[in-house]
C-alpha positions in Angstrom: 21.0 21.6 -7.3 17.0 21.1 -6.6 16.2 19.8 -3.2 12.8 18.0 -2.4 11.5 16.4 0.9 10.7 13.7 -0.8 11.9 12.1 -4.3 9.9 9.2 -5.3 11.7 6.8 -7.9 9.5 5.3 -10.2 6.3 6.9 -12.0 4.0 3.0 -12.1 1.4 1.9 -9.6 3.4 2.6 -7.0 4.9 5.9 -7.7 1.4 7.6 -8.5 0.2 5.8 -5.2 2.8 7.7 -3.4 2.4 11.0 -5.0 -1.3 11.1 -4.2 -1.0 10.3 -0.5 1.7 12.6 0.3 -0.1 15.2 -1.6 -3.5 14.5 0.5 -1.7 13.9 3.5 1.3 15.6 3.3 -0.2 18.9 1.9 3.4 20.9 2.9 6.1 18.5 1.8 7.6 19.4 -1.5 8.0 16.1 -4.3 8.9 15.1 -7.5 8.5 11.8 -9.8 11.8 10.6 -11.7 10.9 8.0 -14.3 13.4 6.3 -16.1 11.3 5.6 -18.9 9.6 8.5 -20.7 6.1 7.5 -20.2 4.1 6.3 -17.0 2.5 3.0 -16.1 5.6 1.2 -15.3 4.9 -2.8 -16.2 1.2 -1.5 -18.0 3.6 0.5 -20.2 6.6 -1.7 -20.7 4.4 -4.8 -21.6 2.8 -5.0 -25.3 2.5 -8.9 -25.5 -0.7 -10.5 -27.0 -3.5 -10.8 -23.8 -1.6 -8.5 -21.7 -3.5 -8.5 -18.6 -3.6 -8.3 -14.7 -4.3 -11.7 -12.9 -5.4 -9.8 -10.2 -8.9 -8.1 -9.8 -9.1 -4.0 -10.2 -11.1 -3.5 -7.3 -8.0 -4.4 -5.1 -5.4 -3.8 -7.9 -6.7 -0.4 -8.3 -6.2 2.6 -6.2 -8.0 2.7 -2.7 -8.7 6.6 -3.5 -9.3 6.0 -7.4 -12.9 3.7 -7.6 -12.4 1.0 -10.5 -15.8 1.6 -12.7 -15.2 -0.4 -15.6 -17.8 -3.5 -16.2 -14.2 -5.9 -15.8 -13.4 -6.7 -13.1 -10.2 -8.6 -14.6 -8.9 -6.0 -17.4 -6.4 -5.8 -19.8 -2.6 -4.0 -20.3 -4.5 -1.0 -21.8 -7.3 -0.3 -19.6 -5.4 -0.6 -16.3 -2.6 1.8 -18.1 -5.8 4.2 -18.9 -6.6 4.2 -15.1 -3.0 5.0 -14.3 -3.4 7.9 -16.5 -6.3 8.6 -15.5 -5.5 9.3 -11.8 -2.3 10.4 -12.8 -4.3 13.4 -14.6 -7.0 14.0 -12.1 -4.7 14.5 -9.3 -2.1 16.9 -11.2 0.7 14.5 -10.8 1.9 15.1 -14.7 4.0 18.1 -14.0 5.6 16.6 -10.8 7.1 13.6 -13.4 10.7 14.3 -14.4 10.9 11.0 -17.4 14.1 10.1 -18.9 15.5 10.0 -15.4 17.7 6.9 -14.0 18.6 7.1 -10.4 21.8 5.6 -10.2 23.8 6.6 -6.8 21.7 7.4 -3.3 24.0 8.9 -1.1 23.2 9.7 2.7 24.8 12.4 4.9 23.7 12.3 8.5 26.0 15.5 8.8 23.6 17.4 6.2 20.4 15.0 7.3 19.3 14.5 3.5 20.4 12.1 0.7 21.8 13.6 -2.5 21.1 11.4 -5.8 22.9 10.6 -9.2 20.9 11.1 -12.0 21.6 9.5 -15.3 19.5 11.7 -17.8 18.0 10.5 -20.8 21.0 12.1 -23.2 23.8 10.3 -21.7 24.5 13.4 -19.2 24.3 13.3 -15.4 22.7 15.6 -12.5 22.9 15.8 -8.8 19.3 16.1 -6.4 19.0 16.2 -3.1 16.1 14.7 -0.8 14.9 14.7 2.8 13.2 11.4 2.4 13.0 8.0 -1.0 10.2 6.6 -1.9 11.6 3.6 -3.9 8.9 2.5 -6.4 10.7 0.8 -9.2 8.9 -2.2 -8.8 10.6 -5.5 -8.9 11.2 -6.3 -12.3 14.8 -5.5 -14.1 13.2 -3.9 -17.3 16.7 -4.4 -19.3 17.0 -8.2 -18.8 14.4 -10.5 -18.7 14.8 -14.0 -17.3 16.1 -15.7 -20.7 17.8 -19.1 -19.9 19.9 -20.3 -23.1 18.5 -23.4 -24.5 20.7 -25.6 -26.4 21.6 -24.3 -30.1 19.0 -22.0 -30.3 20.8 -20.1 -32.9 20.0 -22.9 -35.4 16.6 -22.3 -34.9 15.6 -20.4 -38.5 12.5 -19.0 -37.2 11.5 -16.1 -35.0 12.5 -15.9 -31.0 11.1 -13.4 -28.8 10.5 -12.9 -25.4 7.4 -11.1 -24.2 9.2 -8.6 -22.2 9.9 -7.3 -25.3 7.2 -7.7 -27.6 7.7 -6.6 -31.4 4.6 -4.4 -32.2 4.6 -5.5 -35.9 4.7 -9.5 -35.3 2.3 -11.4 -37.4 1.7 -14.5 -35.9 -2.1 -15.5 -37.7 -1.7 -18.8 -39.3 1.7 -19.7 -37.6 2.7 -22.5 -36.2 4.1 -20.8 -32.2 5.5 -23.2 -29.4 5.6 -20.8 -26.1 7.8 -22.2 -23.7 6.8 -21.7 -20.1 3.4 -22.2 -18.0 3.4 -19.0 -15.7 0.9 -16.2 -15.6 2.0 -14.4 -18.8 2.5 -17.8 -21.1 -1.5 -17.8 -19.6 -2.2 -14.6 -21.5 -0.2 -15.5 -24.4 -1.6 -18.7 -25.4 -5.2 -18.3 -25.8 -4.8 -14.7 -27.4 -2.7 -16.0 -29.8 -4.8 -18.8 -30.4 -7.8 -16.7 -30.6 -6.0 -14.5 -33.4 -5.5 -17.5 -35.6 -2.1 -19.1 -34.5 -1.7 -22.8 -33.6 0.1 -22.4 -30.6 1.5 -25.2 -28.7 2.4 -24.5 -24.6 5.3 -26.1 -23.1 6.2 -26.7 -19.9 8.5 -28.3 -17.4 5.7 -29.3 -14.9 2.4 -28.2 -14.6 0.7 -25.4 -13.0 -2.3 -24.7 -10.6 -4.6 -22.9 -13.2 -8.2 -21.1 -11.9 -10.7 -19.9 -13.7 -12.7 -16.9 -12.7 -15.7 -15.0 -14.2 -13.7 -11.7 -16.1 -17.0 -9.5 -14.5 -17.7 -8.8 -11.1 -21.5 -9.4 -10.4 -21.7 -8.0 -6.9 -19.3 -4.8 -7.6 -21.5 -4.3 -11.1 -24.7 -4.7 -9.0 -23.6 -2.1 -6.2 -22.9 0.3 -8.4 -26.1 0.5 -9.8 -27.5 1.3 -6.8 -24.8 3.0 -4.6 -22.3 6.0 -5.2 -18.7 4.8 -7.1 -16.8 5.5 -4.1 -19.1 3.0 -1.7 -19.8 0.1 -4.3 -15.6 0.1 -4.8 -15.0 0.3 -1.0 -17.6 -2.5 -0.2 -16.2 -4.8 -3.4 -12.8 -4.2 -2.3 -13.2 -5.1 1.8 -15.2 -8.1 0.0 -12.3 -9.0 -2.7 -9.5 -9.0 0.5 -11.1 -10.6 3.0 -12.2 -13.7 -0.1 -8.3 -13.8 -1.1 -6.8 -13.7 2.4 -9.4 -16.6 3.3 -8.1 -18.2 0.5 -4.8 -18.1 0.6 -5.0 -19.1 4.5 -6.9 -22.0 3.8 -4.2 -23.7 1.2 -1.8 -23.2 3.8 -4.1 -25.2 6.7 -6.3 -27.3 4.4 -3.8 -27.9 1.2 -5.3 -30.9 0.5 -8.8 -30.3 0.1 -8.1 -26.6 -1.6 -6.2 -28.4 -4.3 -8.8 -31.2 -5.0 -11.0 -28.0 -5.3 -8.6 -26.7 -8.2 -8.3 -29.4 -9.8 -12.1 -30.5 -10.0 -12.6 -27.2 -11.5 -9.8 -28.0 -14.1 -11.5 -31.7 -14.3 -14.9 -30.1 -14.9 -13.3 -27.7 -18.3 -10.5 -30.5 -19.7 -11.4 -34.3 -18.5 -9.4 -36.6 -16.0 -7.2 -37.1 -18.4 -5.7 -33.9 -19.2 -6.0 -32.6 -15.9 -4.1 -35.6 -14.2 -1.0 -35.1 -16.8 -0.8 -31.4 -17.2 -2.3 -29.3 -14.8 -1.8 -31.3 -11.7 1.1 -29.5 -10.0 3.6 -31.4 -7.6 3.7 -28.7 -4.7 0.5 -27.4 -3.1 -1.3 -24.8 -3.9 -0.1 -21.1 -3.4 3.6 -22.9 -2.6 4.1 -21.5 -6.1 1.6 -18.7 -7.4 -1.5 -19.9 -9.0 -2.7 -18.8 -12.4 -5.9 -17.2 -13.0 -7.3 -17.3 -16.5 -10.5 -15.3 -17.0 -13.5 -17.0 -17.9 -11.6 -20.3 -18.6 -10.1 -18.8 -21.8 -7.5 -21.3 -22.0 -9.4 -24.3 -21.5 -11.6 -22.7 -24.3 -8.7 -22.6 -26.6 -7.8 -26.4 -25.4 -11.1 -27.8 -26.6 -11.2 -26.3 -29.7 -8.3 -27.8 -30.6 -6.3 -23.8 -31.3 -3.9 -25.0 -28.2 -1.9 -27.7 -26.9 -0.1 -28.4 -23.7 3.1 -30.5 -23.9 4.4 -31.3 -20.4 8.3 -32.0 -21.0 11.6 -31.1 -20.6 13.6 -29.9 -23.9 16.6 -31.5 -24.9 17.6 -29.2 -28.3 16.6 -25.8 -30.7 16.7 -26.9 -34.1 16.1 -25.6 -38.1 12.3 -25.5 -37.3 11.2 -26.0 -34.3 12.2 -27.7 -31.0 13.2 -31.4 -29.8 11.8 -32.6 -26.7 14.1 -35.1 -23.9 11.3 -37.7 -25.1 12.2 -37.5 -28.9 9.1 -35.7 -30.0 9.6 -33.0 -32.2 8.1 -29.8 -32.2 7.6 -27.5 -35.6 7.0 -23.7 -35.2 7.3 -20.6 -37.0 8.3 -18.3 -34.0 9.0 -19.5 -29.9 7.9 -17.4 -27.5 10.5 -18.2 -24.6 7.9 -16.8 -21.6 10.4 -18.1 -18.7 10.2 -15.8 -16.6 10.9 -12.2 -15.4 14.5 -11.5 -13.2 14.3 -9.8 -10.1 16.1 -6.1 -9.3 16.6 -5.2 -5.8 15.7 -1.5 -5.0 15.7 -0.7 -9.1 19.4 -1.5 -9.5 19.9 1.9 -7.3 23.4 1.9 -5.1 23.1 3.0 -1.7 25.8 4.2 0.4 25.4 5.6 3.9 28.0 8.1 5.1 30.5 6.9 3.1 29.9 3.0 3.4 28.4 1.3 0.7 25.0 -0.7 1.5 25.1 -4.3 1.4 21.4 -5.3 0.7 21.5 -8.8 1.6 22.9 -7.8 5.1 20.2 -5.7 6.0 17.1 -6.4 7.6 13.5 -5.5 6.4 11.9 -4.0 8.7 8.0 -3.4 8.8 8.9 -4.8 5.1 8.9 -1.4 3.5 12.2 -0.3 5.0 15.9 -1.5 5.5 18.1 -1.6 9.1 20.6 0.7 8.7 19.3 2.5 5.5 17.7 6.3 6.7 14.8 7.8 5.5 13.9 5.5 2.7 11.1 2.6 2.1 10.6 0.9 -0.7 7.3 -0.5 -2.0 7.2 -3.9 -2.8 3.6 -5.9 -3.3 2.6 -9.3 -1.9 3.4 -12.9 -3.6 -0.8 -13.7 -2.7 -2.2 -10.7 -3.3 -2.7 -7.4 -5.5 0.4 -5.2 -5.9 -2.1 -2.0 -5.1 -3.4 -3.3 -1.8 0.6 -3.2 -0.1 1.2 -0.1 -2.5 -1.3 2.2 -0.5 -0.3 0.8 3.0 3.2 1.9 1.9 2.5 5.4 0.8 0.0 5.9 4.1 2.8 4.7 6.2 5.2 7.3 4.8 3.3 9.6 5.2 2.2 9.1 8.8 6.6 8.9 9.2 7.2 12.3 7.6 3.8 13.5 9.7 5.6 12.3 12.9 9.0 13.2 12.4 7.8 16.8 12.2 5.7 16.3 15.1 8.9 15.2 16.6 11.4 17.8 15.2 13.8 15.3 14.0 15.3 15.0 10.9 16.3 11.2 10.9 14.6 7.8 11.1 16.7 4.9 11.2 15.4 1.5 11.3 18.3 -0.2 13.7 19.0 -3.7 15.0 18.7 -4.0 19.2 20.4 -6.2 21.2 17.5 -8.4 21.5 17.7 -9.1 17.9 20.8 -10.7 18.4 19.3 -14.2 18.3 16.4 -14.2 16.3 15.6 -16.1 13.8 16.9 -15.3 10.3 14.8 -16.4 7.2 14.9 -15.0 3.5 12.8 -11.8 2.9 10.0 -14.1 1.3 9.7 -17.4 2.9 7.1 -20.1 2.5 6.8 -19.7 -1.4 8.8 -21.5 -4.3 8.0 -19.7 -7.0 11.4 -19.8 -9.8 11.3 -16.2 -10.1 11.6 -15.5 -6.2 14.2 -17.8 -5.4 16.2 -17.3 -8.5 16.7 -14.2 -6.3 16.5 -14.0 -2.8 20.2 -14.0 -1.8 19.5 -10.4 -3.3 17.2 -9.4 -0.6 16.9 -8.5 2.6 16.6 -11.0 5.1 13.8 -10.9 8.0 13.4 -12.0 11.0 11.1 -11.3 14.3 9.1 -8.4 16.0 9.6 -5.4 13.6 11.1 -7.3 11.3 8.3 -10.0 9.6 7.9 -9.2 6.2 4.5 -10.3 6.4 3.0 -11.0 3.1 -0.2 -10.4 5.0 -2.5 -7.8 4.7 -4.7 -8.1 7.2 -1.9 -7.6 9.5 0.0 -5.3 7.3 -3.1 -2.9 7.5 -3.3 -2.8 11.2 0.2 -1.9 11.6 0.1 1.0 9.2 -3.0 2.1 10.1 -3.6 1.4 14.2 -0.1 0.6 15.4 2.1 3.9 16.8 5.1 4.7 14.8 7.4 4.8 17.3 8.9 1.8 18.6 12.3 0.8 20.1 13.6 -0.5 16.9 12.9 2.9 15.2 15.4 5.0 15.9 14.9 9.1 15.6 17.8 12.1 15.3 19.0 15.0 13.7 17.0 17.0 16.0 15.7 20.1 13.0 18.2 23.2 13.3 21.1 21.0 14.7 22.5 19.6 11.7 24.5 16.7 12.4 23.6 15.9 16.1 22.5 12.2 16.8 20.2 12.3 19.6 17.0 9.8 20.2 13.9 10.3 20.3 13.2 10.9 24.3 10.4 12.5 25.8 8.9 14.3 22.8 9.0 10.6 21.1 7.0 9.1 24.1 4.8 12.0 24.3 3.9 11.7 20.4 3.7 8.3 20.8 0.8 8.4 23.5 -0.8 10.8 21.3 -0.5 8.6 18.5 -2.2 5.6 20.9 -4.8 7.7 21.7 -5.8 8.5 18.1 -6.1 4.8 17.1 -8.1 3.6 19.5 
């Protein structure tokens, strides 16, 4: 049985994020990768649809220790999976990646201090690990089952159905007639790069969207690095690129008013009054839902030209050849792209079960939002709603580290996020709060709840990055034991903790 101090699930964004800090910073702690699939990339691998693409810019999508240096700013599926590769490569991370392996049980012993794992392997056959400490970075997304609601007698339908979560690579589609139901950011991707390849492709949707358009390039990040080293012109792009979206995204919650006029003269200004007033003028406010970015208005592009249509309406039927809308109209296609969404997977499906008692997910509480109460020595990565994945992927991996660092420092064994008597009467609100999106609420009840203090999952990085980078690791709803060579003993952290702790108070400021 092979025993690691730290297993990290998942070989994406996240997982090579993790790898790479503890190697830097955790130069003595032994890891390895398991990867369910039996490449790398995670969603950059999985996803093959037409326009695959990140709506988020790669100078805070990227790594904070890898500089983006491609002229796109907003790249595709394949370049962003290049740059996992990439890193993946130059930091000798390949070797560390066990593939074909599905974690299924986590089981933790606070009598042997270290979690010992099921692993379903590739060939049907099973094996046992062991573990000191979980990174969980599965992402978010089941990658079996896609959100796929079942539309009235779709099985008459005589053409082609496919989902983009599962893409077929030999699809023709030139010349076709495609209706792609759904209006989110991969139906975004879909419609003009279909359109683009020759398909008359029409877009439906329930209600409308908040779309954005956005230059695919960069200027100041391309200009800096003419004239400045990689490393600087990505650091200086990226403090620039996070401070714009956090200014953002805090002024559609204060100003929500003017920010959507803003959106929607920018719409106005591609598509007319008209169009914009009866299918891209959303209901909510903007950032309620997440907002769409299409690079350098590539949709509205494929509008005018006439390649693409929008149809805001509900369906009532599938039938022979195409679809029937609750108004009457009628809708021919060849194929249907049903882009409605993703579904949700809590902690990559993994069961947890601590000393015998299995872990009820939705009971816990997430703390520092990388880690559960009650759930040792494990955090799980999991990116903002209104921002880049990446940016909350690094704060993740630096905060583990700076855990393992202390717990060594500390001799102890254990950390244990854990519920004080003060908590008691906190407020209780879902994991993410103050966002609508279908794909989140289809699946909260999942989640982890949060609350106050310790407990805020944030969705902020501004104050994420001060608490993983400034604030002390210890703190009263932290609890440390095992003290190392006492197996088994549950003792808090006492004066050693406080000690650390001052040390760790005097090195931030």
């Amino acid at each position: 049985m092979s025993h690691y101090d730290v297993i990290i699930v998942g070989a994406g964004i996240s997982g090579i994020s993790a790898a790479v800090h503890i190697q830097k910073t955790c130069p003595g702690k032994s890891f390895t990768i398991l990867e369910a699939r039996e490449t790398i990339g995670g969603t950059w691998d999985l996803f093959r649809y037409p326009g695959v693409r990140s709506d988020s810019d790669m100078h805070t999508l990227g790594f904070s220790f890898k500089p983006w240096t491609e002229a796109k700013s907003i790249a595709d599926g394949p370049s962003i999976l290049k740059y996992v590769n990439q890193t993946t490569d130059e930091y000798g991370l390949r070797d560390s990646i066990q593939f074909g392996n599905k974690v299924r049980k986590a089981e933790w012993s606070t009598e042997q201090a270290r979690w010992q794992l099921t692993v379903e392997k590739s060939m049907g056959e099973t094996e046992t690990l062991t573990c000191g400490f979980i990174a969980m970075c599965g992402g978010y997304y089941n990658y079996e089952q896609p959100h796929d609601p079942e539309f009235t007698n779709m099985g008459s339908f005589q053409g082609e159905i496919v989902h983009p979560q599962f893409w077929p690579e030999s699809m023709d589609y030139s010349g076709k007639k495609v209706v792609v139901i759904g209006s989110g950011a991969t139906a975004m991707t879909l419609v003009p790069s279909m359109a683009e390849k020759g398909a008359q492709v029409t877009m439906v949707q329930r209600s409308p969207t908040y779309v954005v358009s956005r230059p695919d390039h960069d200027k100041v990040a391309n200009f800096l690095r003419k004239c400045l080293p990689d490393s600087w012109a990505y650091a200086i792009t990226r403090f620039k690129n996070t401070v714009m979206q956090g200014y953002f995204y805090r002024q559609t919650r204060v100003a929500p008013s003017l920010i959507k006029r803003k959106i929607l003269d920018g719409v106005r200004a591609h598509l007319g009054k008209e169009v914009t007033e009866k299918h891209f003028t959303p209901s909510y406010n903007p950032w309620d839902q997440r907002l769409c970015l299409i690079p350098n208005g590539d949709l509205f592009k494929a509008i005018n030209k006439g390649n693409v249509q929008v149809v805001t309406e509900q369906i009532d039927t599938f039938t022979q050849d195409g679809l029937k809308l609750k108004n009457g109209e009628v809708l021919p296609a060849d194929i249907i792209v049903t882009a409605t969404g993703l579904k949700l997977i809590v902690l990559s499906g993994v069961e947890f079960v601590v000393d015998g008692q299995v872990v009820d997910v939705p009971e816990t509480f997430s703390y520092k939002g990388m880690m559960f109460s009650g759930i040792p020595n494990m955090a799980q990565t999991f990116g903002y709603v209104n921002a880049s994945w990446t940016l909350r992927a690094d704060l993740t991996s630096e905060y583990i580290c700076r855990l393992l660092n202390y717990m060594d420092e500390l001799r102890m064994k254990q950390a244990t996020p854990t519920l004080r008597a003060e908590d008691a009467d906190m407020e209780v609100r879902p994991w993410i709060d103050d966002f609508q999106g279908g794909y989140m609420t289809r699946s909260m009840h999942l989640f982890p709840r949060q609350g106050e203090g310790p407990w805020r999952n944030t969705q902020d990085f501004a104050v994420d990055k001060k608490m993983v980078r400034k604030a002390p690791i210890a703190d009263s709803a932290l609890k440390f034991s095992n003290p190392m060579g006492e197996p088994g003993v549950d003792s808090s952290a006492g004066t050693l903790s406080e000690e650390v702790s001052q040390k760790e108070k005097a090195t931030a400021a």
